[in-house]
NUBA-183361 format. One line per 2 residues: number of its first residue (from 1); their letters; for each residue x, y, z of N, C-alpha, C. Coordinates in steps of 0.2 Angstrom, whole numbers, plus 2048, in hexadecimal, padded with zeros to 3 digits. Example, Ala and Ser with C-alpha at 12.3 -4.5 7.8 and 13.67 -1.06 7.14 Angstrom:
<rs>
1	as	842,7E4,827,83E,7EA,827,842,7F0,827; 840,7F5,823,844,7FB,824,840,800,827
</rs>
This chain:
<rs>
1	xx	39D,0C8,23C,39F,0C6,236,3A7,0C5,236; 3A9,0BF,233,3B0,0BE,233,3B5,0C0,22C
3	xx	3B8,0C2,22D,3BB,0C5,226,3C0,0C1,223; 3C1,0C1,21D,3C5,0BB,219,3CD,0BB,21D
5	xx	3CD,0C0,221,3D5,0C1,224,3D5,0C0,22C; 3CF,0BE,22D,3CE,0BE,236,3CB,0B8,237
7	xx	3CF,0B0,236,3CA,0AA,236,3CD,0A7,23B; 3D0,0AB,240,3D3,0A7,245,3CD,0A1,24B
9	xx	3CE,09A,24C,3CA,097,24F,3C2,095,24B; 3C3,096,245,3BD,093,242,3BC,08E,23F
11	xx	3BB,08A,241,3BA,084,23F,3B5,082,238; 3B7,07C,236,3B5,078,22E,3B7,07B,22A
13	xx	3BE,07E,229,3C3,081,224,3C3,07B,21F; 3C1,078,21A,3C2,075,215,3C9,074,212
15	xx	3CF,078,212,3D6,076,214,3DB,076,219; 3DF,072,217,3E4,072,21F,3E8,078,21F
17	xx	3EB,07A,223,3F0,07F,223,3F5,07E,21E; 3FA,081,21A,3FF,082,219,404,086,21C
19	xx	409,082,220,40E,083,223,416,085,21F; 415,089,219,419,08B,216,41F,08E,21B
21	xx	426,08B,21C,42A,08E,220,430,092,21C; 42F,094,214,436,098,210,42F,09E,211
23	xx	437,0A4,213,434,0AA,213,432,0AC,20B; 434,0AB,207,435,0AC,1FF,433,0A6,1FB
25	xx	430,0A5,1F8,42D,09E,1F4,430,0A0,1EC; 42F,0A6,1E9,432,0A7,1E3,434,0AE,1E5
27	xx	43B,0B1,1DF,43E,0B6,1E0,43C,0BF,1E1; 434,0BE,1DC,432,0C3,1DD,42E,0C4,1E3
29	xx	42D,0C1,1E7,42B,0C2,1EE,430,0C7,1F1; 435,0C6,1EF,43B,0CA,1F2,43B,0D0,1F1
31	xx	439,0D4,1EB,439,0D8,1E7,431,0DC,1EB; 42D,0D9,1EC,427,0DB,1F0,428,0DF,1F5
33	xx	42F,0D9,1FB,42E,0DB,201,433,0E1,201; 436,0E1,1FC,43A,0E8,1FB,438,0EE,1FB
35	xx	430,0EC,1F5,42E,0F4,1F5,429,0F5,1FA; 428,0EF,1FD,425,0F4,203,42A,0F5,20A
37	xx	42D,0F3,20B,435,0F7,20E,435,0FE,20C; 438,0FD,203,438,106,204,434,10A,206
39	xx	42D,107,204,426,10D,205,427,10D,20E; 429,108,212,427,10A,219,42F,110,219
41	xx	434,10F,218,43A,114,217,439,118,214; 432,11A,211,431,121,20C,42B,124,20F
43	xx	429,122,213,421,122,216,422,12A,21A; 41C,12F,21A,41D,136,21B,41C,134,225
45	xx	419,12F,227,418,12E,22D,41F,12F,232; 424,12E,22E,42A,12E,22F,42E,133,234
47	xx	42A,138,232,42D,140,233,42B,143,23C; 425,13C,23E,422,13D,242,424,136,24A
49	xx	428,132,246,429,12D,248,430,12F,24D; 431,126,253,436,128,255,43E,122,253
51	xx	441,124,253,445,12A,253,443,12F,24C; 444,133,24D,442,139,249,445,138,240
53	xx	444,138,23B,445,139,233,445,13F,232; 448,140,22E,449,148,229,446,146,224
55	xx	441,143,223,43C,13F,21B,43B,144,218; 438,14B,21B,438,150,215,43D,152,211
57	xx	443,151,214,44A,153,210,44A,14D,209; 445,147,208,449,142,206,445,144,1FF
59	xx	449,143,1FA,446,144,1F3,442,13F,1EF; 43C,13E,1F1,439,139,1F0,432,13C,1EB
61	xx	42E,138,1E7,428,139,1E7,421,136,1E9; 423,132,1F0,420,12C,1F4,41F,133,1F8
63	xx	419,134,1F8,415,13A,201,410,138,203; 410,130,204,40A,12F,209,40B,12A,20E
65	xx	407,12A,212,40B,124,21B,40B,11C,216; 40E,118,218,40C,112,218,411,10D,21D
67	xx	40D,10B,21F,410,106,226,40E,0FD,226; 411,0FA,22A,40B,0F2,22A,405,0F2,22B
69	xx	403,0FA,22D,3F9,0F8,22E,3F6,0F8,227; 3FA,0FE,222,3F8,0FF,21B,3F9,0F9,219
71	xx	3FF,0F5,218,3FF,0EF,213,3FA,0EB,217; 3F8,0E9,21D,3F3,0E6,21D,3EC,0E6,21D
73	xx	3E9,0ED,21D,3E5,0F0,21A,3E3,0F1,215; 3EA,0F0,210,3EA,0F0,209,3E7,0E9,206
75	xx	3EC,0E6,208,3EA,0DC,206,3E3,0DC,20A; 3E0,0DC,20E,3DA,0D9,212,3D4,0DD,20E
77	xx	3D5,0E1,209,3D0,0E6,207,3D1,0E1,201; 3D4,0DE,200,3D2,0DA,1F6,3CC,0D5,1FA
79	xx	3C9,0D7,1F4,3C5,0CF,1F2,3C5,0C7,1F7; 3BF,0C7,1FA,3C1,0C1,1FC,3C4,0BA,1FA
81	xx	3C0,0BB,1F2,3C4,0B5,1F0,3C9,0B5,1EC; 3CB,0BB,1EA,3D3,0BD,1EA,3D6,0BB,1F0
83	xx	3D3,0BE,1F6,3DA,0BD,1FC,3DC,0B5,1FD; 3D5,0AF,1FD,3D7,0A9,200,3DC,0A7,1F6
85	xx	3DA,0A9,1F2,3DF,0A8,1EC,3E5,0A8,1E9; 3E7,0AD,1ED,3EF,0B1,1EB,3F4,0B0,1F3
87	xx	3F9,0AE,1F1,400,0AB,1F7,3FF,0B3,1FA; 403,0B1,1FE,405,0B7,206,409,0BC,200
89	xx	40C,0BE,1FD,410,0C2,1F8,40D,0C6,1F4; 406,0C3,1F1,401,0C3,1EB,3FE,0C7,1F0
91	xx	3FC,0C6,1F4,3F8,0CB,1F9,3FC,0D1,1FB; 404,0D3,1FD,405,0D8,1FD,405,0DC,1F5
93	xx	407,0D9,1F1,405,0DC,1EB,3FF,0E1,1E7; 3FC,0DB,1EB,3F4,0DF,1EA,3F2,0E5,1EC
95	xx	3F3,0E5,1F3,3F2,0EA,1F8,3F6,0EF,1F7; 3FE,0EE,1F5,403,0F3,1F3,400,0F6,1EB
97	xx	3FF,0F2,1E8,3FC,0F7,1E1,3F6,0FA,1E1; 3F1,0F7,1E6,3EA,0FC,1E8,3EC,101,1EA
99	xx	3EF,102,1EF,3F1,107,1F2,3F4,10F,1EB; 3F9,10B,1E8,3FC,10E,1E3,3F8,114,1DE
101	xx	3F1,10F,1DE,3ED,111,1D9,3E9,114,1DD; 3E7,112,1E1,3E0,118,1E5,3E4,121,1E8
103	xx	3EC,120,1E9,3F0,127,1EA,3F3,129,1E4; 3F0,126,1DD,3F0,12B,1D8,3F7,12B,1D6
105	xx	3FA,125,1D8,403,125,1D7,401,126,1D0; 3FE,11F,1CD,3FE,11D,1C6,3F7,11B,1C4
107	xx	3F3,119,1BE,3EC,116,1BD,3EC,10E,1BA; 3EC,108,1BB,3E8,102,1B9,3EB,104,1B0
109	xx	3EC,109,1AA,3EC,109,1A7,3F4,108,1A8; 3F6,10D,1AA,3FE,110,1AA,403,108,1AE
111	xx	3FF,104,1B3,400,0FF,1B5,402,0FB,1B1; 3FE,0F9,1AD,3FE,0F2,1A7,404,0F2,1A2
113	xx	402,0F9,1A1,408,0FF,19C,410,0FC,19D; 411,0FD,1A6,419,0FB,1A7,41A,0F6,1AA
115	xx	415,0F2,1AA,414,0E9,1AA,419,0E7,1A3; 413,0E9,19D,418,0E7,19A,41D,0EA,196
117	xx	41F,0ED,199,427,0F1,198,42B,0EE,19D; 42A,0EB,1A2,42C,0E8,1A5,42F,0E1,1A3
119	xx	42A,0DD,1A1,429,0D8,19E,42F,0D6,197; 430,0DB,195,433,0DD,18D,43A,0DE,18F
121	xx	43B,0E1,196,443,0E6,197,446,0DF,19A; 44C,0DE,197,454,0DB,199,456,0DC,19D
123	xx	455,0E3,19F,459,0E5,1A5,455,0EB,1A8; 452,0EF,1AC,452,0F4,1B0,458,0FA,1AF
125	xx	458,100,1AF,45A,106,1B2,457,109,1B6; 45D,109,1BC,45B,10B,1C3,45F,111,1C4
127	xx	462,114,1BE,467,11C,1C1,464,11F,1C2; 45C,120,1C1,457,126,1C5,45A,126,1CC
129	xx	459,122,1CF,457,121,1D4,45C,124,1D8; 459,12A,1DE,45C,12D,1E2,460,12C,1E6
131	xx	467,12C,1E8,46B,129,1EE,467,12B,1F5; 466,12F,1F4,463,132,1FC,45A,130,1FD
133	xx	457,12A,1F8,452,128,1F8,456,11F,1FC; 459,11E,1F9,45C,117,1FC,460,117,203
135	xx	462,11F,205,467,121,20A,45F,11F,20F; 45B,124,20F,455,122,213,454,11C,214
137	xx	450,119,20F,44F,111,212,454,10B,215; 45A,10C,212,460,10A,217,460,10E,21F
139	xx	45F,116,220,45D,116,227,459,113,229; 453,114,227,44C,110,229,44D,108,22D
141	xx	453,105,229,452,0FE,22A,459,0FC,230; 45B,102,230,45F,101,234,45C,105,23C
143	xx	459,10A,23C,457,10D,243,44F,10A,244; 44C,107,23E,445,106,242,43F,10B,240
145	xx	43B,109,242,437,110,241,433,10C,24A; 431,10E,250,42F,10E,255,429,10E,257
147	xx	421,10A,258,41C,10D,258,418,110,25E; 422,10F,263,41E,112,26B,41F,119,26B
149	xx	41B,11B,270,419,122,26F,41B,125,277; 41B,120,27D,41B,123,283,41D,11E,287
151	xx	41B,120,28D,41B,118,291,415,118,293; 414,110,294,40E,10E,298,40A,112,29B
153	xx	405,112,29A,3FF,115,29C,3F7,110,29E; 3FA,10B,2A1,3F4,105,2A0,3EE,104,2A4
155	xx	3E8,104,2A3,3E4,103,2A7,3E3,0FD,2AA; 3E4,0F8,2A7,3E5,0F1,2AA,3ED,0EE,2AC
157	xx	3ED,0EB,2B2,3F2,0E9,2B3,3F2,0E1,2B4; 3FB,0E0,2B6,3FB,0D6,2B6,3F7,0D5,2BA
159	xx	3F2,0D1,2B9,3EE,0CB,2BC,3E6,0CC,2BD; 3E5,0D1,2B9,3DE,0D5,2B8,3DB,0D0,2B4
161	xx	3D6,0CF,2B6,3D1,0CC,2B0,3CE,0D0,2AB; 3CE,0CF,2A6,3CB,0D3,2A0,3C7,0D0,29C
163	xx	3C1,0D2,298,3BF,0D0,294,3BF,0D3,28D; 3C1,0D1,286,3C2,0D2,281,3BB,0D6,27E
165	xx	3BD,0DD,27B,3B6,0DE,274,3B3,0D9,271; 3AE,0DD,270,3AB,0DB,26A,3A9,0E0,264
167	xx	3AE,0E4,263,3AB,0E9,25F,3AB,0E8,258; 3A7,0EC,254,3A6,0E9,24D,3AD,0E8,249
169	xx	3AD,0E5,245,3B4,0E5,23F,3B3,0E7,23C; 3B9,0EB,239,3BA,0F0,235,3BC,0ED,22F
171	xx	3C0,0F0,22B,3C3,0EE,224,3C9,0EA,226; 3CB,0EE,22D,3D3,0EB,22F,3D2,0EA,236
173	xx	3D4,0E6,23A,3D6,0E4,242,3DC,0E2,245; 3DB,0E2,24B,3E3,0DD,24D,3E0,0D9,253
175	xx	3D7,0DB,253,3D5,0D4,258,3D3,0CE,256; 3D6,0CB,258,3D4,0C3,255,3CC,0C1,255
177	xx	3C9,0BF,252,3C3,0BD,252,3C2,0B8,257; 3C4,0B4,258,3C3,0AD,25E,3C4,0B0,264
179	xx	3C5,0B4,266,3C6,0B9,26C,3C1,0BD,26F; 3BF,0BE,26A,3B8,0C2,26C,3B4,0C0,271
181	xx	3B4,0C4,275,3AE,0C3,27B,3B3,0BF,282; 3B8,0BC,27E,3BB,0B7,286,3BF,0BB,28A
183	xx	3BE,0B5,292,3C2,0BB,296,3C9,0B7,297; 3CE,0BB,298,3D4,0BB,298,3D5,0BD,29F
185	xx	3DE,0BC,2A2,3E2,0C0,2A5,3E8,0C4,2A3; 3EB,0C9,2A8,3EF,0CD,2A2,3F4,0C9,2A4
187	xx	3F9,0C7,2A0,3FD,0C5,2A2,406,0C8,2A1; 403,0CD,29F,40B,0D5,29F,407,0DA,29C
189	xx	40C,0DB,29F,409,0E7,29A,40E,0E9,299; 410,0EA,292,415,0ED,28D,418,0F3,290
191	xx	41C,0F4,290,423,0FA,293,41E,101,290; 41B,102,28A,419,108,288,411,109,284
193	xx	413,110,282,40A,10E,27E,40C,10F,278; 409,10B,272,40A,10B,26B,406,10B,266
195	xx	407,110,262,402,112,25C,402,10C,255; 3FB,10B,255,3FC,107,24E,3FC,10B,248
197	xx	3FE,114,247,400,117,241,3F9,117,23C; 3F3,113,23D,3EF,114,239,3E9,111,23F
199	xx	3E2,117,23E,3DD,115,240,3D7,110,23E; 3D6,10A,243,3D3,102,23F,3CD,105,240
201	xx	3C9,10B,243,3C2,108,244,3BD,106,247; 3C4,101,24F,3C3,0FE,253,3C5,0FE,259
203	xx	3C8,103,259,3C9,106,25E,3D1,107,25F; 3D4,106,258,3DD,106,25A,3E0,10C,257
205	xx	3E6,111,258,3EA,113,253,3ED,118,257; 3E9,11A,25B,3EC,120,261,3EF,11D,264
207	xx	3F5,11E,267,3FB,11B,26E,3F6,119,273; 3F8,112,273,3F5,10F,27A,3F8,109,27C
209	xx	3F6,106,284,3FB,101,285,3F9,0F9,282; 3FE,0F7,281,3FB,0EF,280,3FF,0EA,285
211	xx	3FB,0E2,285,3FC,0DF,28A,3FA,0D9,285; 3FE,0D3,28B,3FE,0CD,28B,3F7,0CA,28D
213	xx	3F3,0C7,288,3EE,0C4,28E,3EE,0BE,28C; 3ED,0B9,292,3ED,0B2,293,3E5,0AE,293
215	xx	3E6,0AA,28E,3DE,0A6,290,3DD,0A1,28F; 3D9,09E,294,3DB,095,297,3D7,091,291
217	xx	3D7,08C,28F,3D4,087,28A,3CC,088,28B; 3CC,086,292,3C3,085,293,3C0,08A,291
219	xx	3C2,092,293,3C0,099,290,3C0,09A,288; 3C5,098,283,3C5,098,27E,3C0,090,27C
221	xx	3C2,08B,27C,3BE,086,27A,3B8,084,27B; 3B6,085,282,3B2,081,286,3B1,07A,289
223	xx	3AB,077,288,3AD,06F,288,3B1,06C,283; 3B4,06D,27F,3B8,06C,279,3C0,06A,27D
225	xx	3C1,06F,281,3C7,073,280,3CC,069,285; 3D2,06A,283,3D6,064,282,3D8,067,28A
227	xx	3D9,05F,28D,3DC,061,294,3E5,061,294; 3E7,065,29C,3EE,067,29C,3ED,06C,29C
229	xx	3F5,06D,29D,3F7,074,2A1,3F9,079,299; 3F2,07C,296,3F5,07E,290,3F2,086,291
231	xx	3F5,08C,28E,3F1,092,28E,3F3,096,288; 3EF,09A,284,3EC,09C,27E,3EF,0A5,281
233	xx	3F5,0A6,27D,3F5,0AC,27F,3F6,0B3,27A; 3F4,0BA,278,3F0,0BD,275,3F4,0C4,275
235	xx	3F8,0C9,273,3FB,0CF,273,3F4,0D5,26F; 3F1,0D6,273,3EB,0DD,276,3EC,0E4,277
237	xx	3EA,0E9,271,3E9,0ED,272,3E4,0F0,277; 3E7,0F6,27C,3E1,0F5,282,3D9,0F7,281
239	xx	3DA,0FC,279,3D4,0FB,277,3CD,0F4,275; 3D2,0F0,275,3CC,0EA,274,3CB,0E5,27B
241	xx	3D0,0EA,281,3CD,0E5,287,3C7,0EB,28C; 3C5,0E7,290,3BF,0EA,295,3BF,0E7,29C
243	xx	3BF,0EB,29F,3C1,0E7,2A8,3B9,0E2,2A8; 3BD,0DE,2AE,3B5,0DA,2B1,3B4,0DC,2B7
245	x	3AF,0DF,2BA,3AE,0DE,2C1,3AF,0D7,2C3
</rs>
């Protein structure tokens, strides 16, 4: 089954793409990508990551992980026809407020509440707000947060032929659906092994290596596929590849 966020290669899409090229289309989308910055710069995952955070020294009352797997985990769990209905922004948002509300920050009542007190206010007051809550996410954003763990450890190497999973889909993935089943080559193996910080279900989240895999038109398209020297290439966690004898 293909999921409203995984329709890579499928054909009779009823629209054409939209190729919107501004990172920002209205101002509040900025205000979005903020606050998921700070939650990744407040995130307890932090304490564990490399280089190292002193998280628990910071005075927050954010104590839960949140990384890019959660925001897109978040957004890909709305409603399908929500998801194809609301901009790239409108989906962070959703996913950022679910979240909010299933960790008991606040309830759908207490939300609405400072909507419209938001709504009504001139101006905000922002003295609450901790120096050493902003001192954090300013590191954050200067050092990184890292999700290599080691160095390579890969079972496949350059020029292996591999063939891609088919393992069930979960809520969340990072294999492409049009890939399923094709064989590829590897075509590099990453300096290390890297953690996706959240478990998909499909076999990802523990440190492992990832790699380049390359695949020729006639292997993705078949008789279809356009002639020329063209190749389809794929960045693979090694959970979703499988040797060929």
């Amino acid at each position: 089954m293909k999921l409203q966020h995984n329709l890579g290669g499928l054909e009779g899409l009823p629209e054409p793409l939209n190729l919107e090229k501004r990172v920002f289309v209205e101002d509040w989308e900025k205000r979005i990508f903020g606050i998921h910055v700070a939650m990744m710069g407040l995130s307890n995952h932090l304490g564990s990551a490399l280089p190292q955070y002193p998280i628990d020294e910071v005075p927050t009352a954010f104590k839960d992980e949140w990384t890019w797997a959660d925001l897109r985990t978040g957004a890909e769990a709305m409603n399908p026809f929500d998801y194809f209905k609301f901009r790239y922004y409108e989906k962070w948002l959703g996913g950022i407020t679910q979240f909010f509300i299933d960790k008991g920050y606040l309830d759908e009542a207490e939300l609405a509440a400072r909507q419209a007190q938001l709504d009504s206010a001139a101006e905000q007051d922002t003295s609450a707000v901790e120096p050493a809550i902003d001192d954090q996410v300013v590191a954050y954003l200067r050092r990184g947060d890292s999700p290599r763990r080691d160095v390579a450890h890969p079972k496949f190497a350059v020029g292996d032929q591999v063939r891609i999973t088919n393992v069930p889909a979960g809520a969340h993935t990072r294999l492409p659906g049009h890939l399923r089943g094709r064989l590829g080559t590897v075509e590099r193996v990453f300096e290390g092994d890297y953690g996706y910080f959240t478990h998909t279900g499909d076999g990802i989240g523990d440190p492992m290596p990832i790699y380049i895999v390359a695949f020729t038109p006639e292997e993705m398209f078949g008789p279809r596929a356009e002639p020329g020297l063209q190749t389809f290439y794929a960045e693979l966690f090694e959970a979703y590849l499988e040797g060929v004898r």
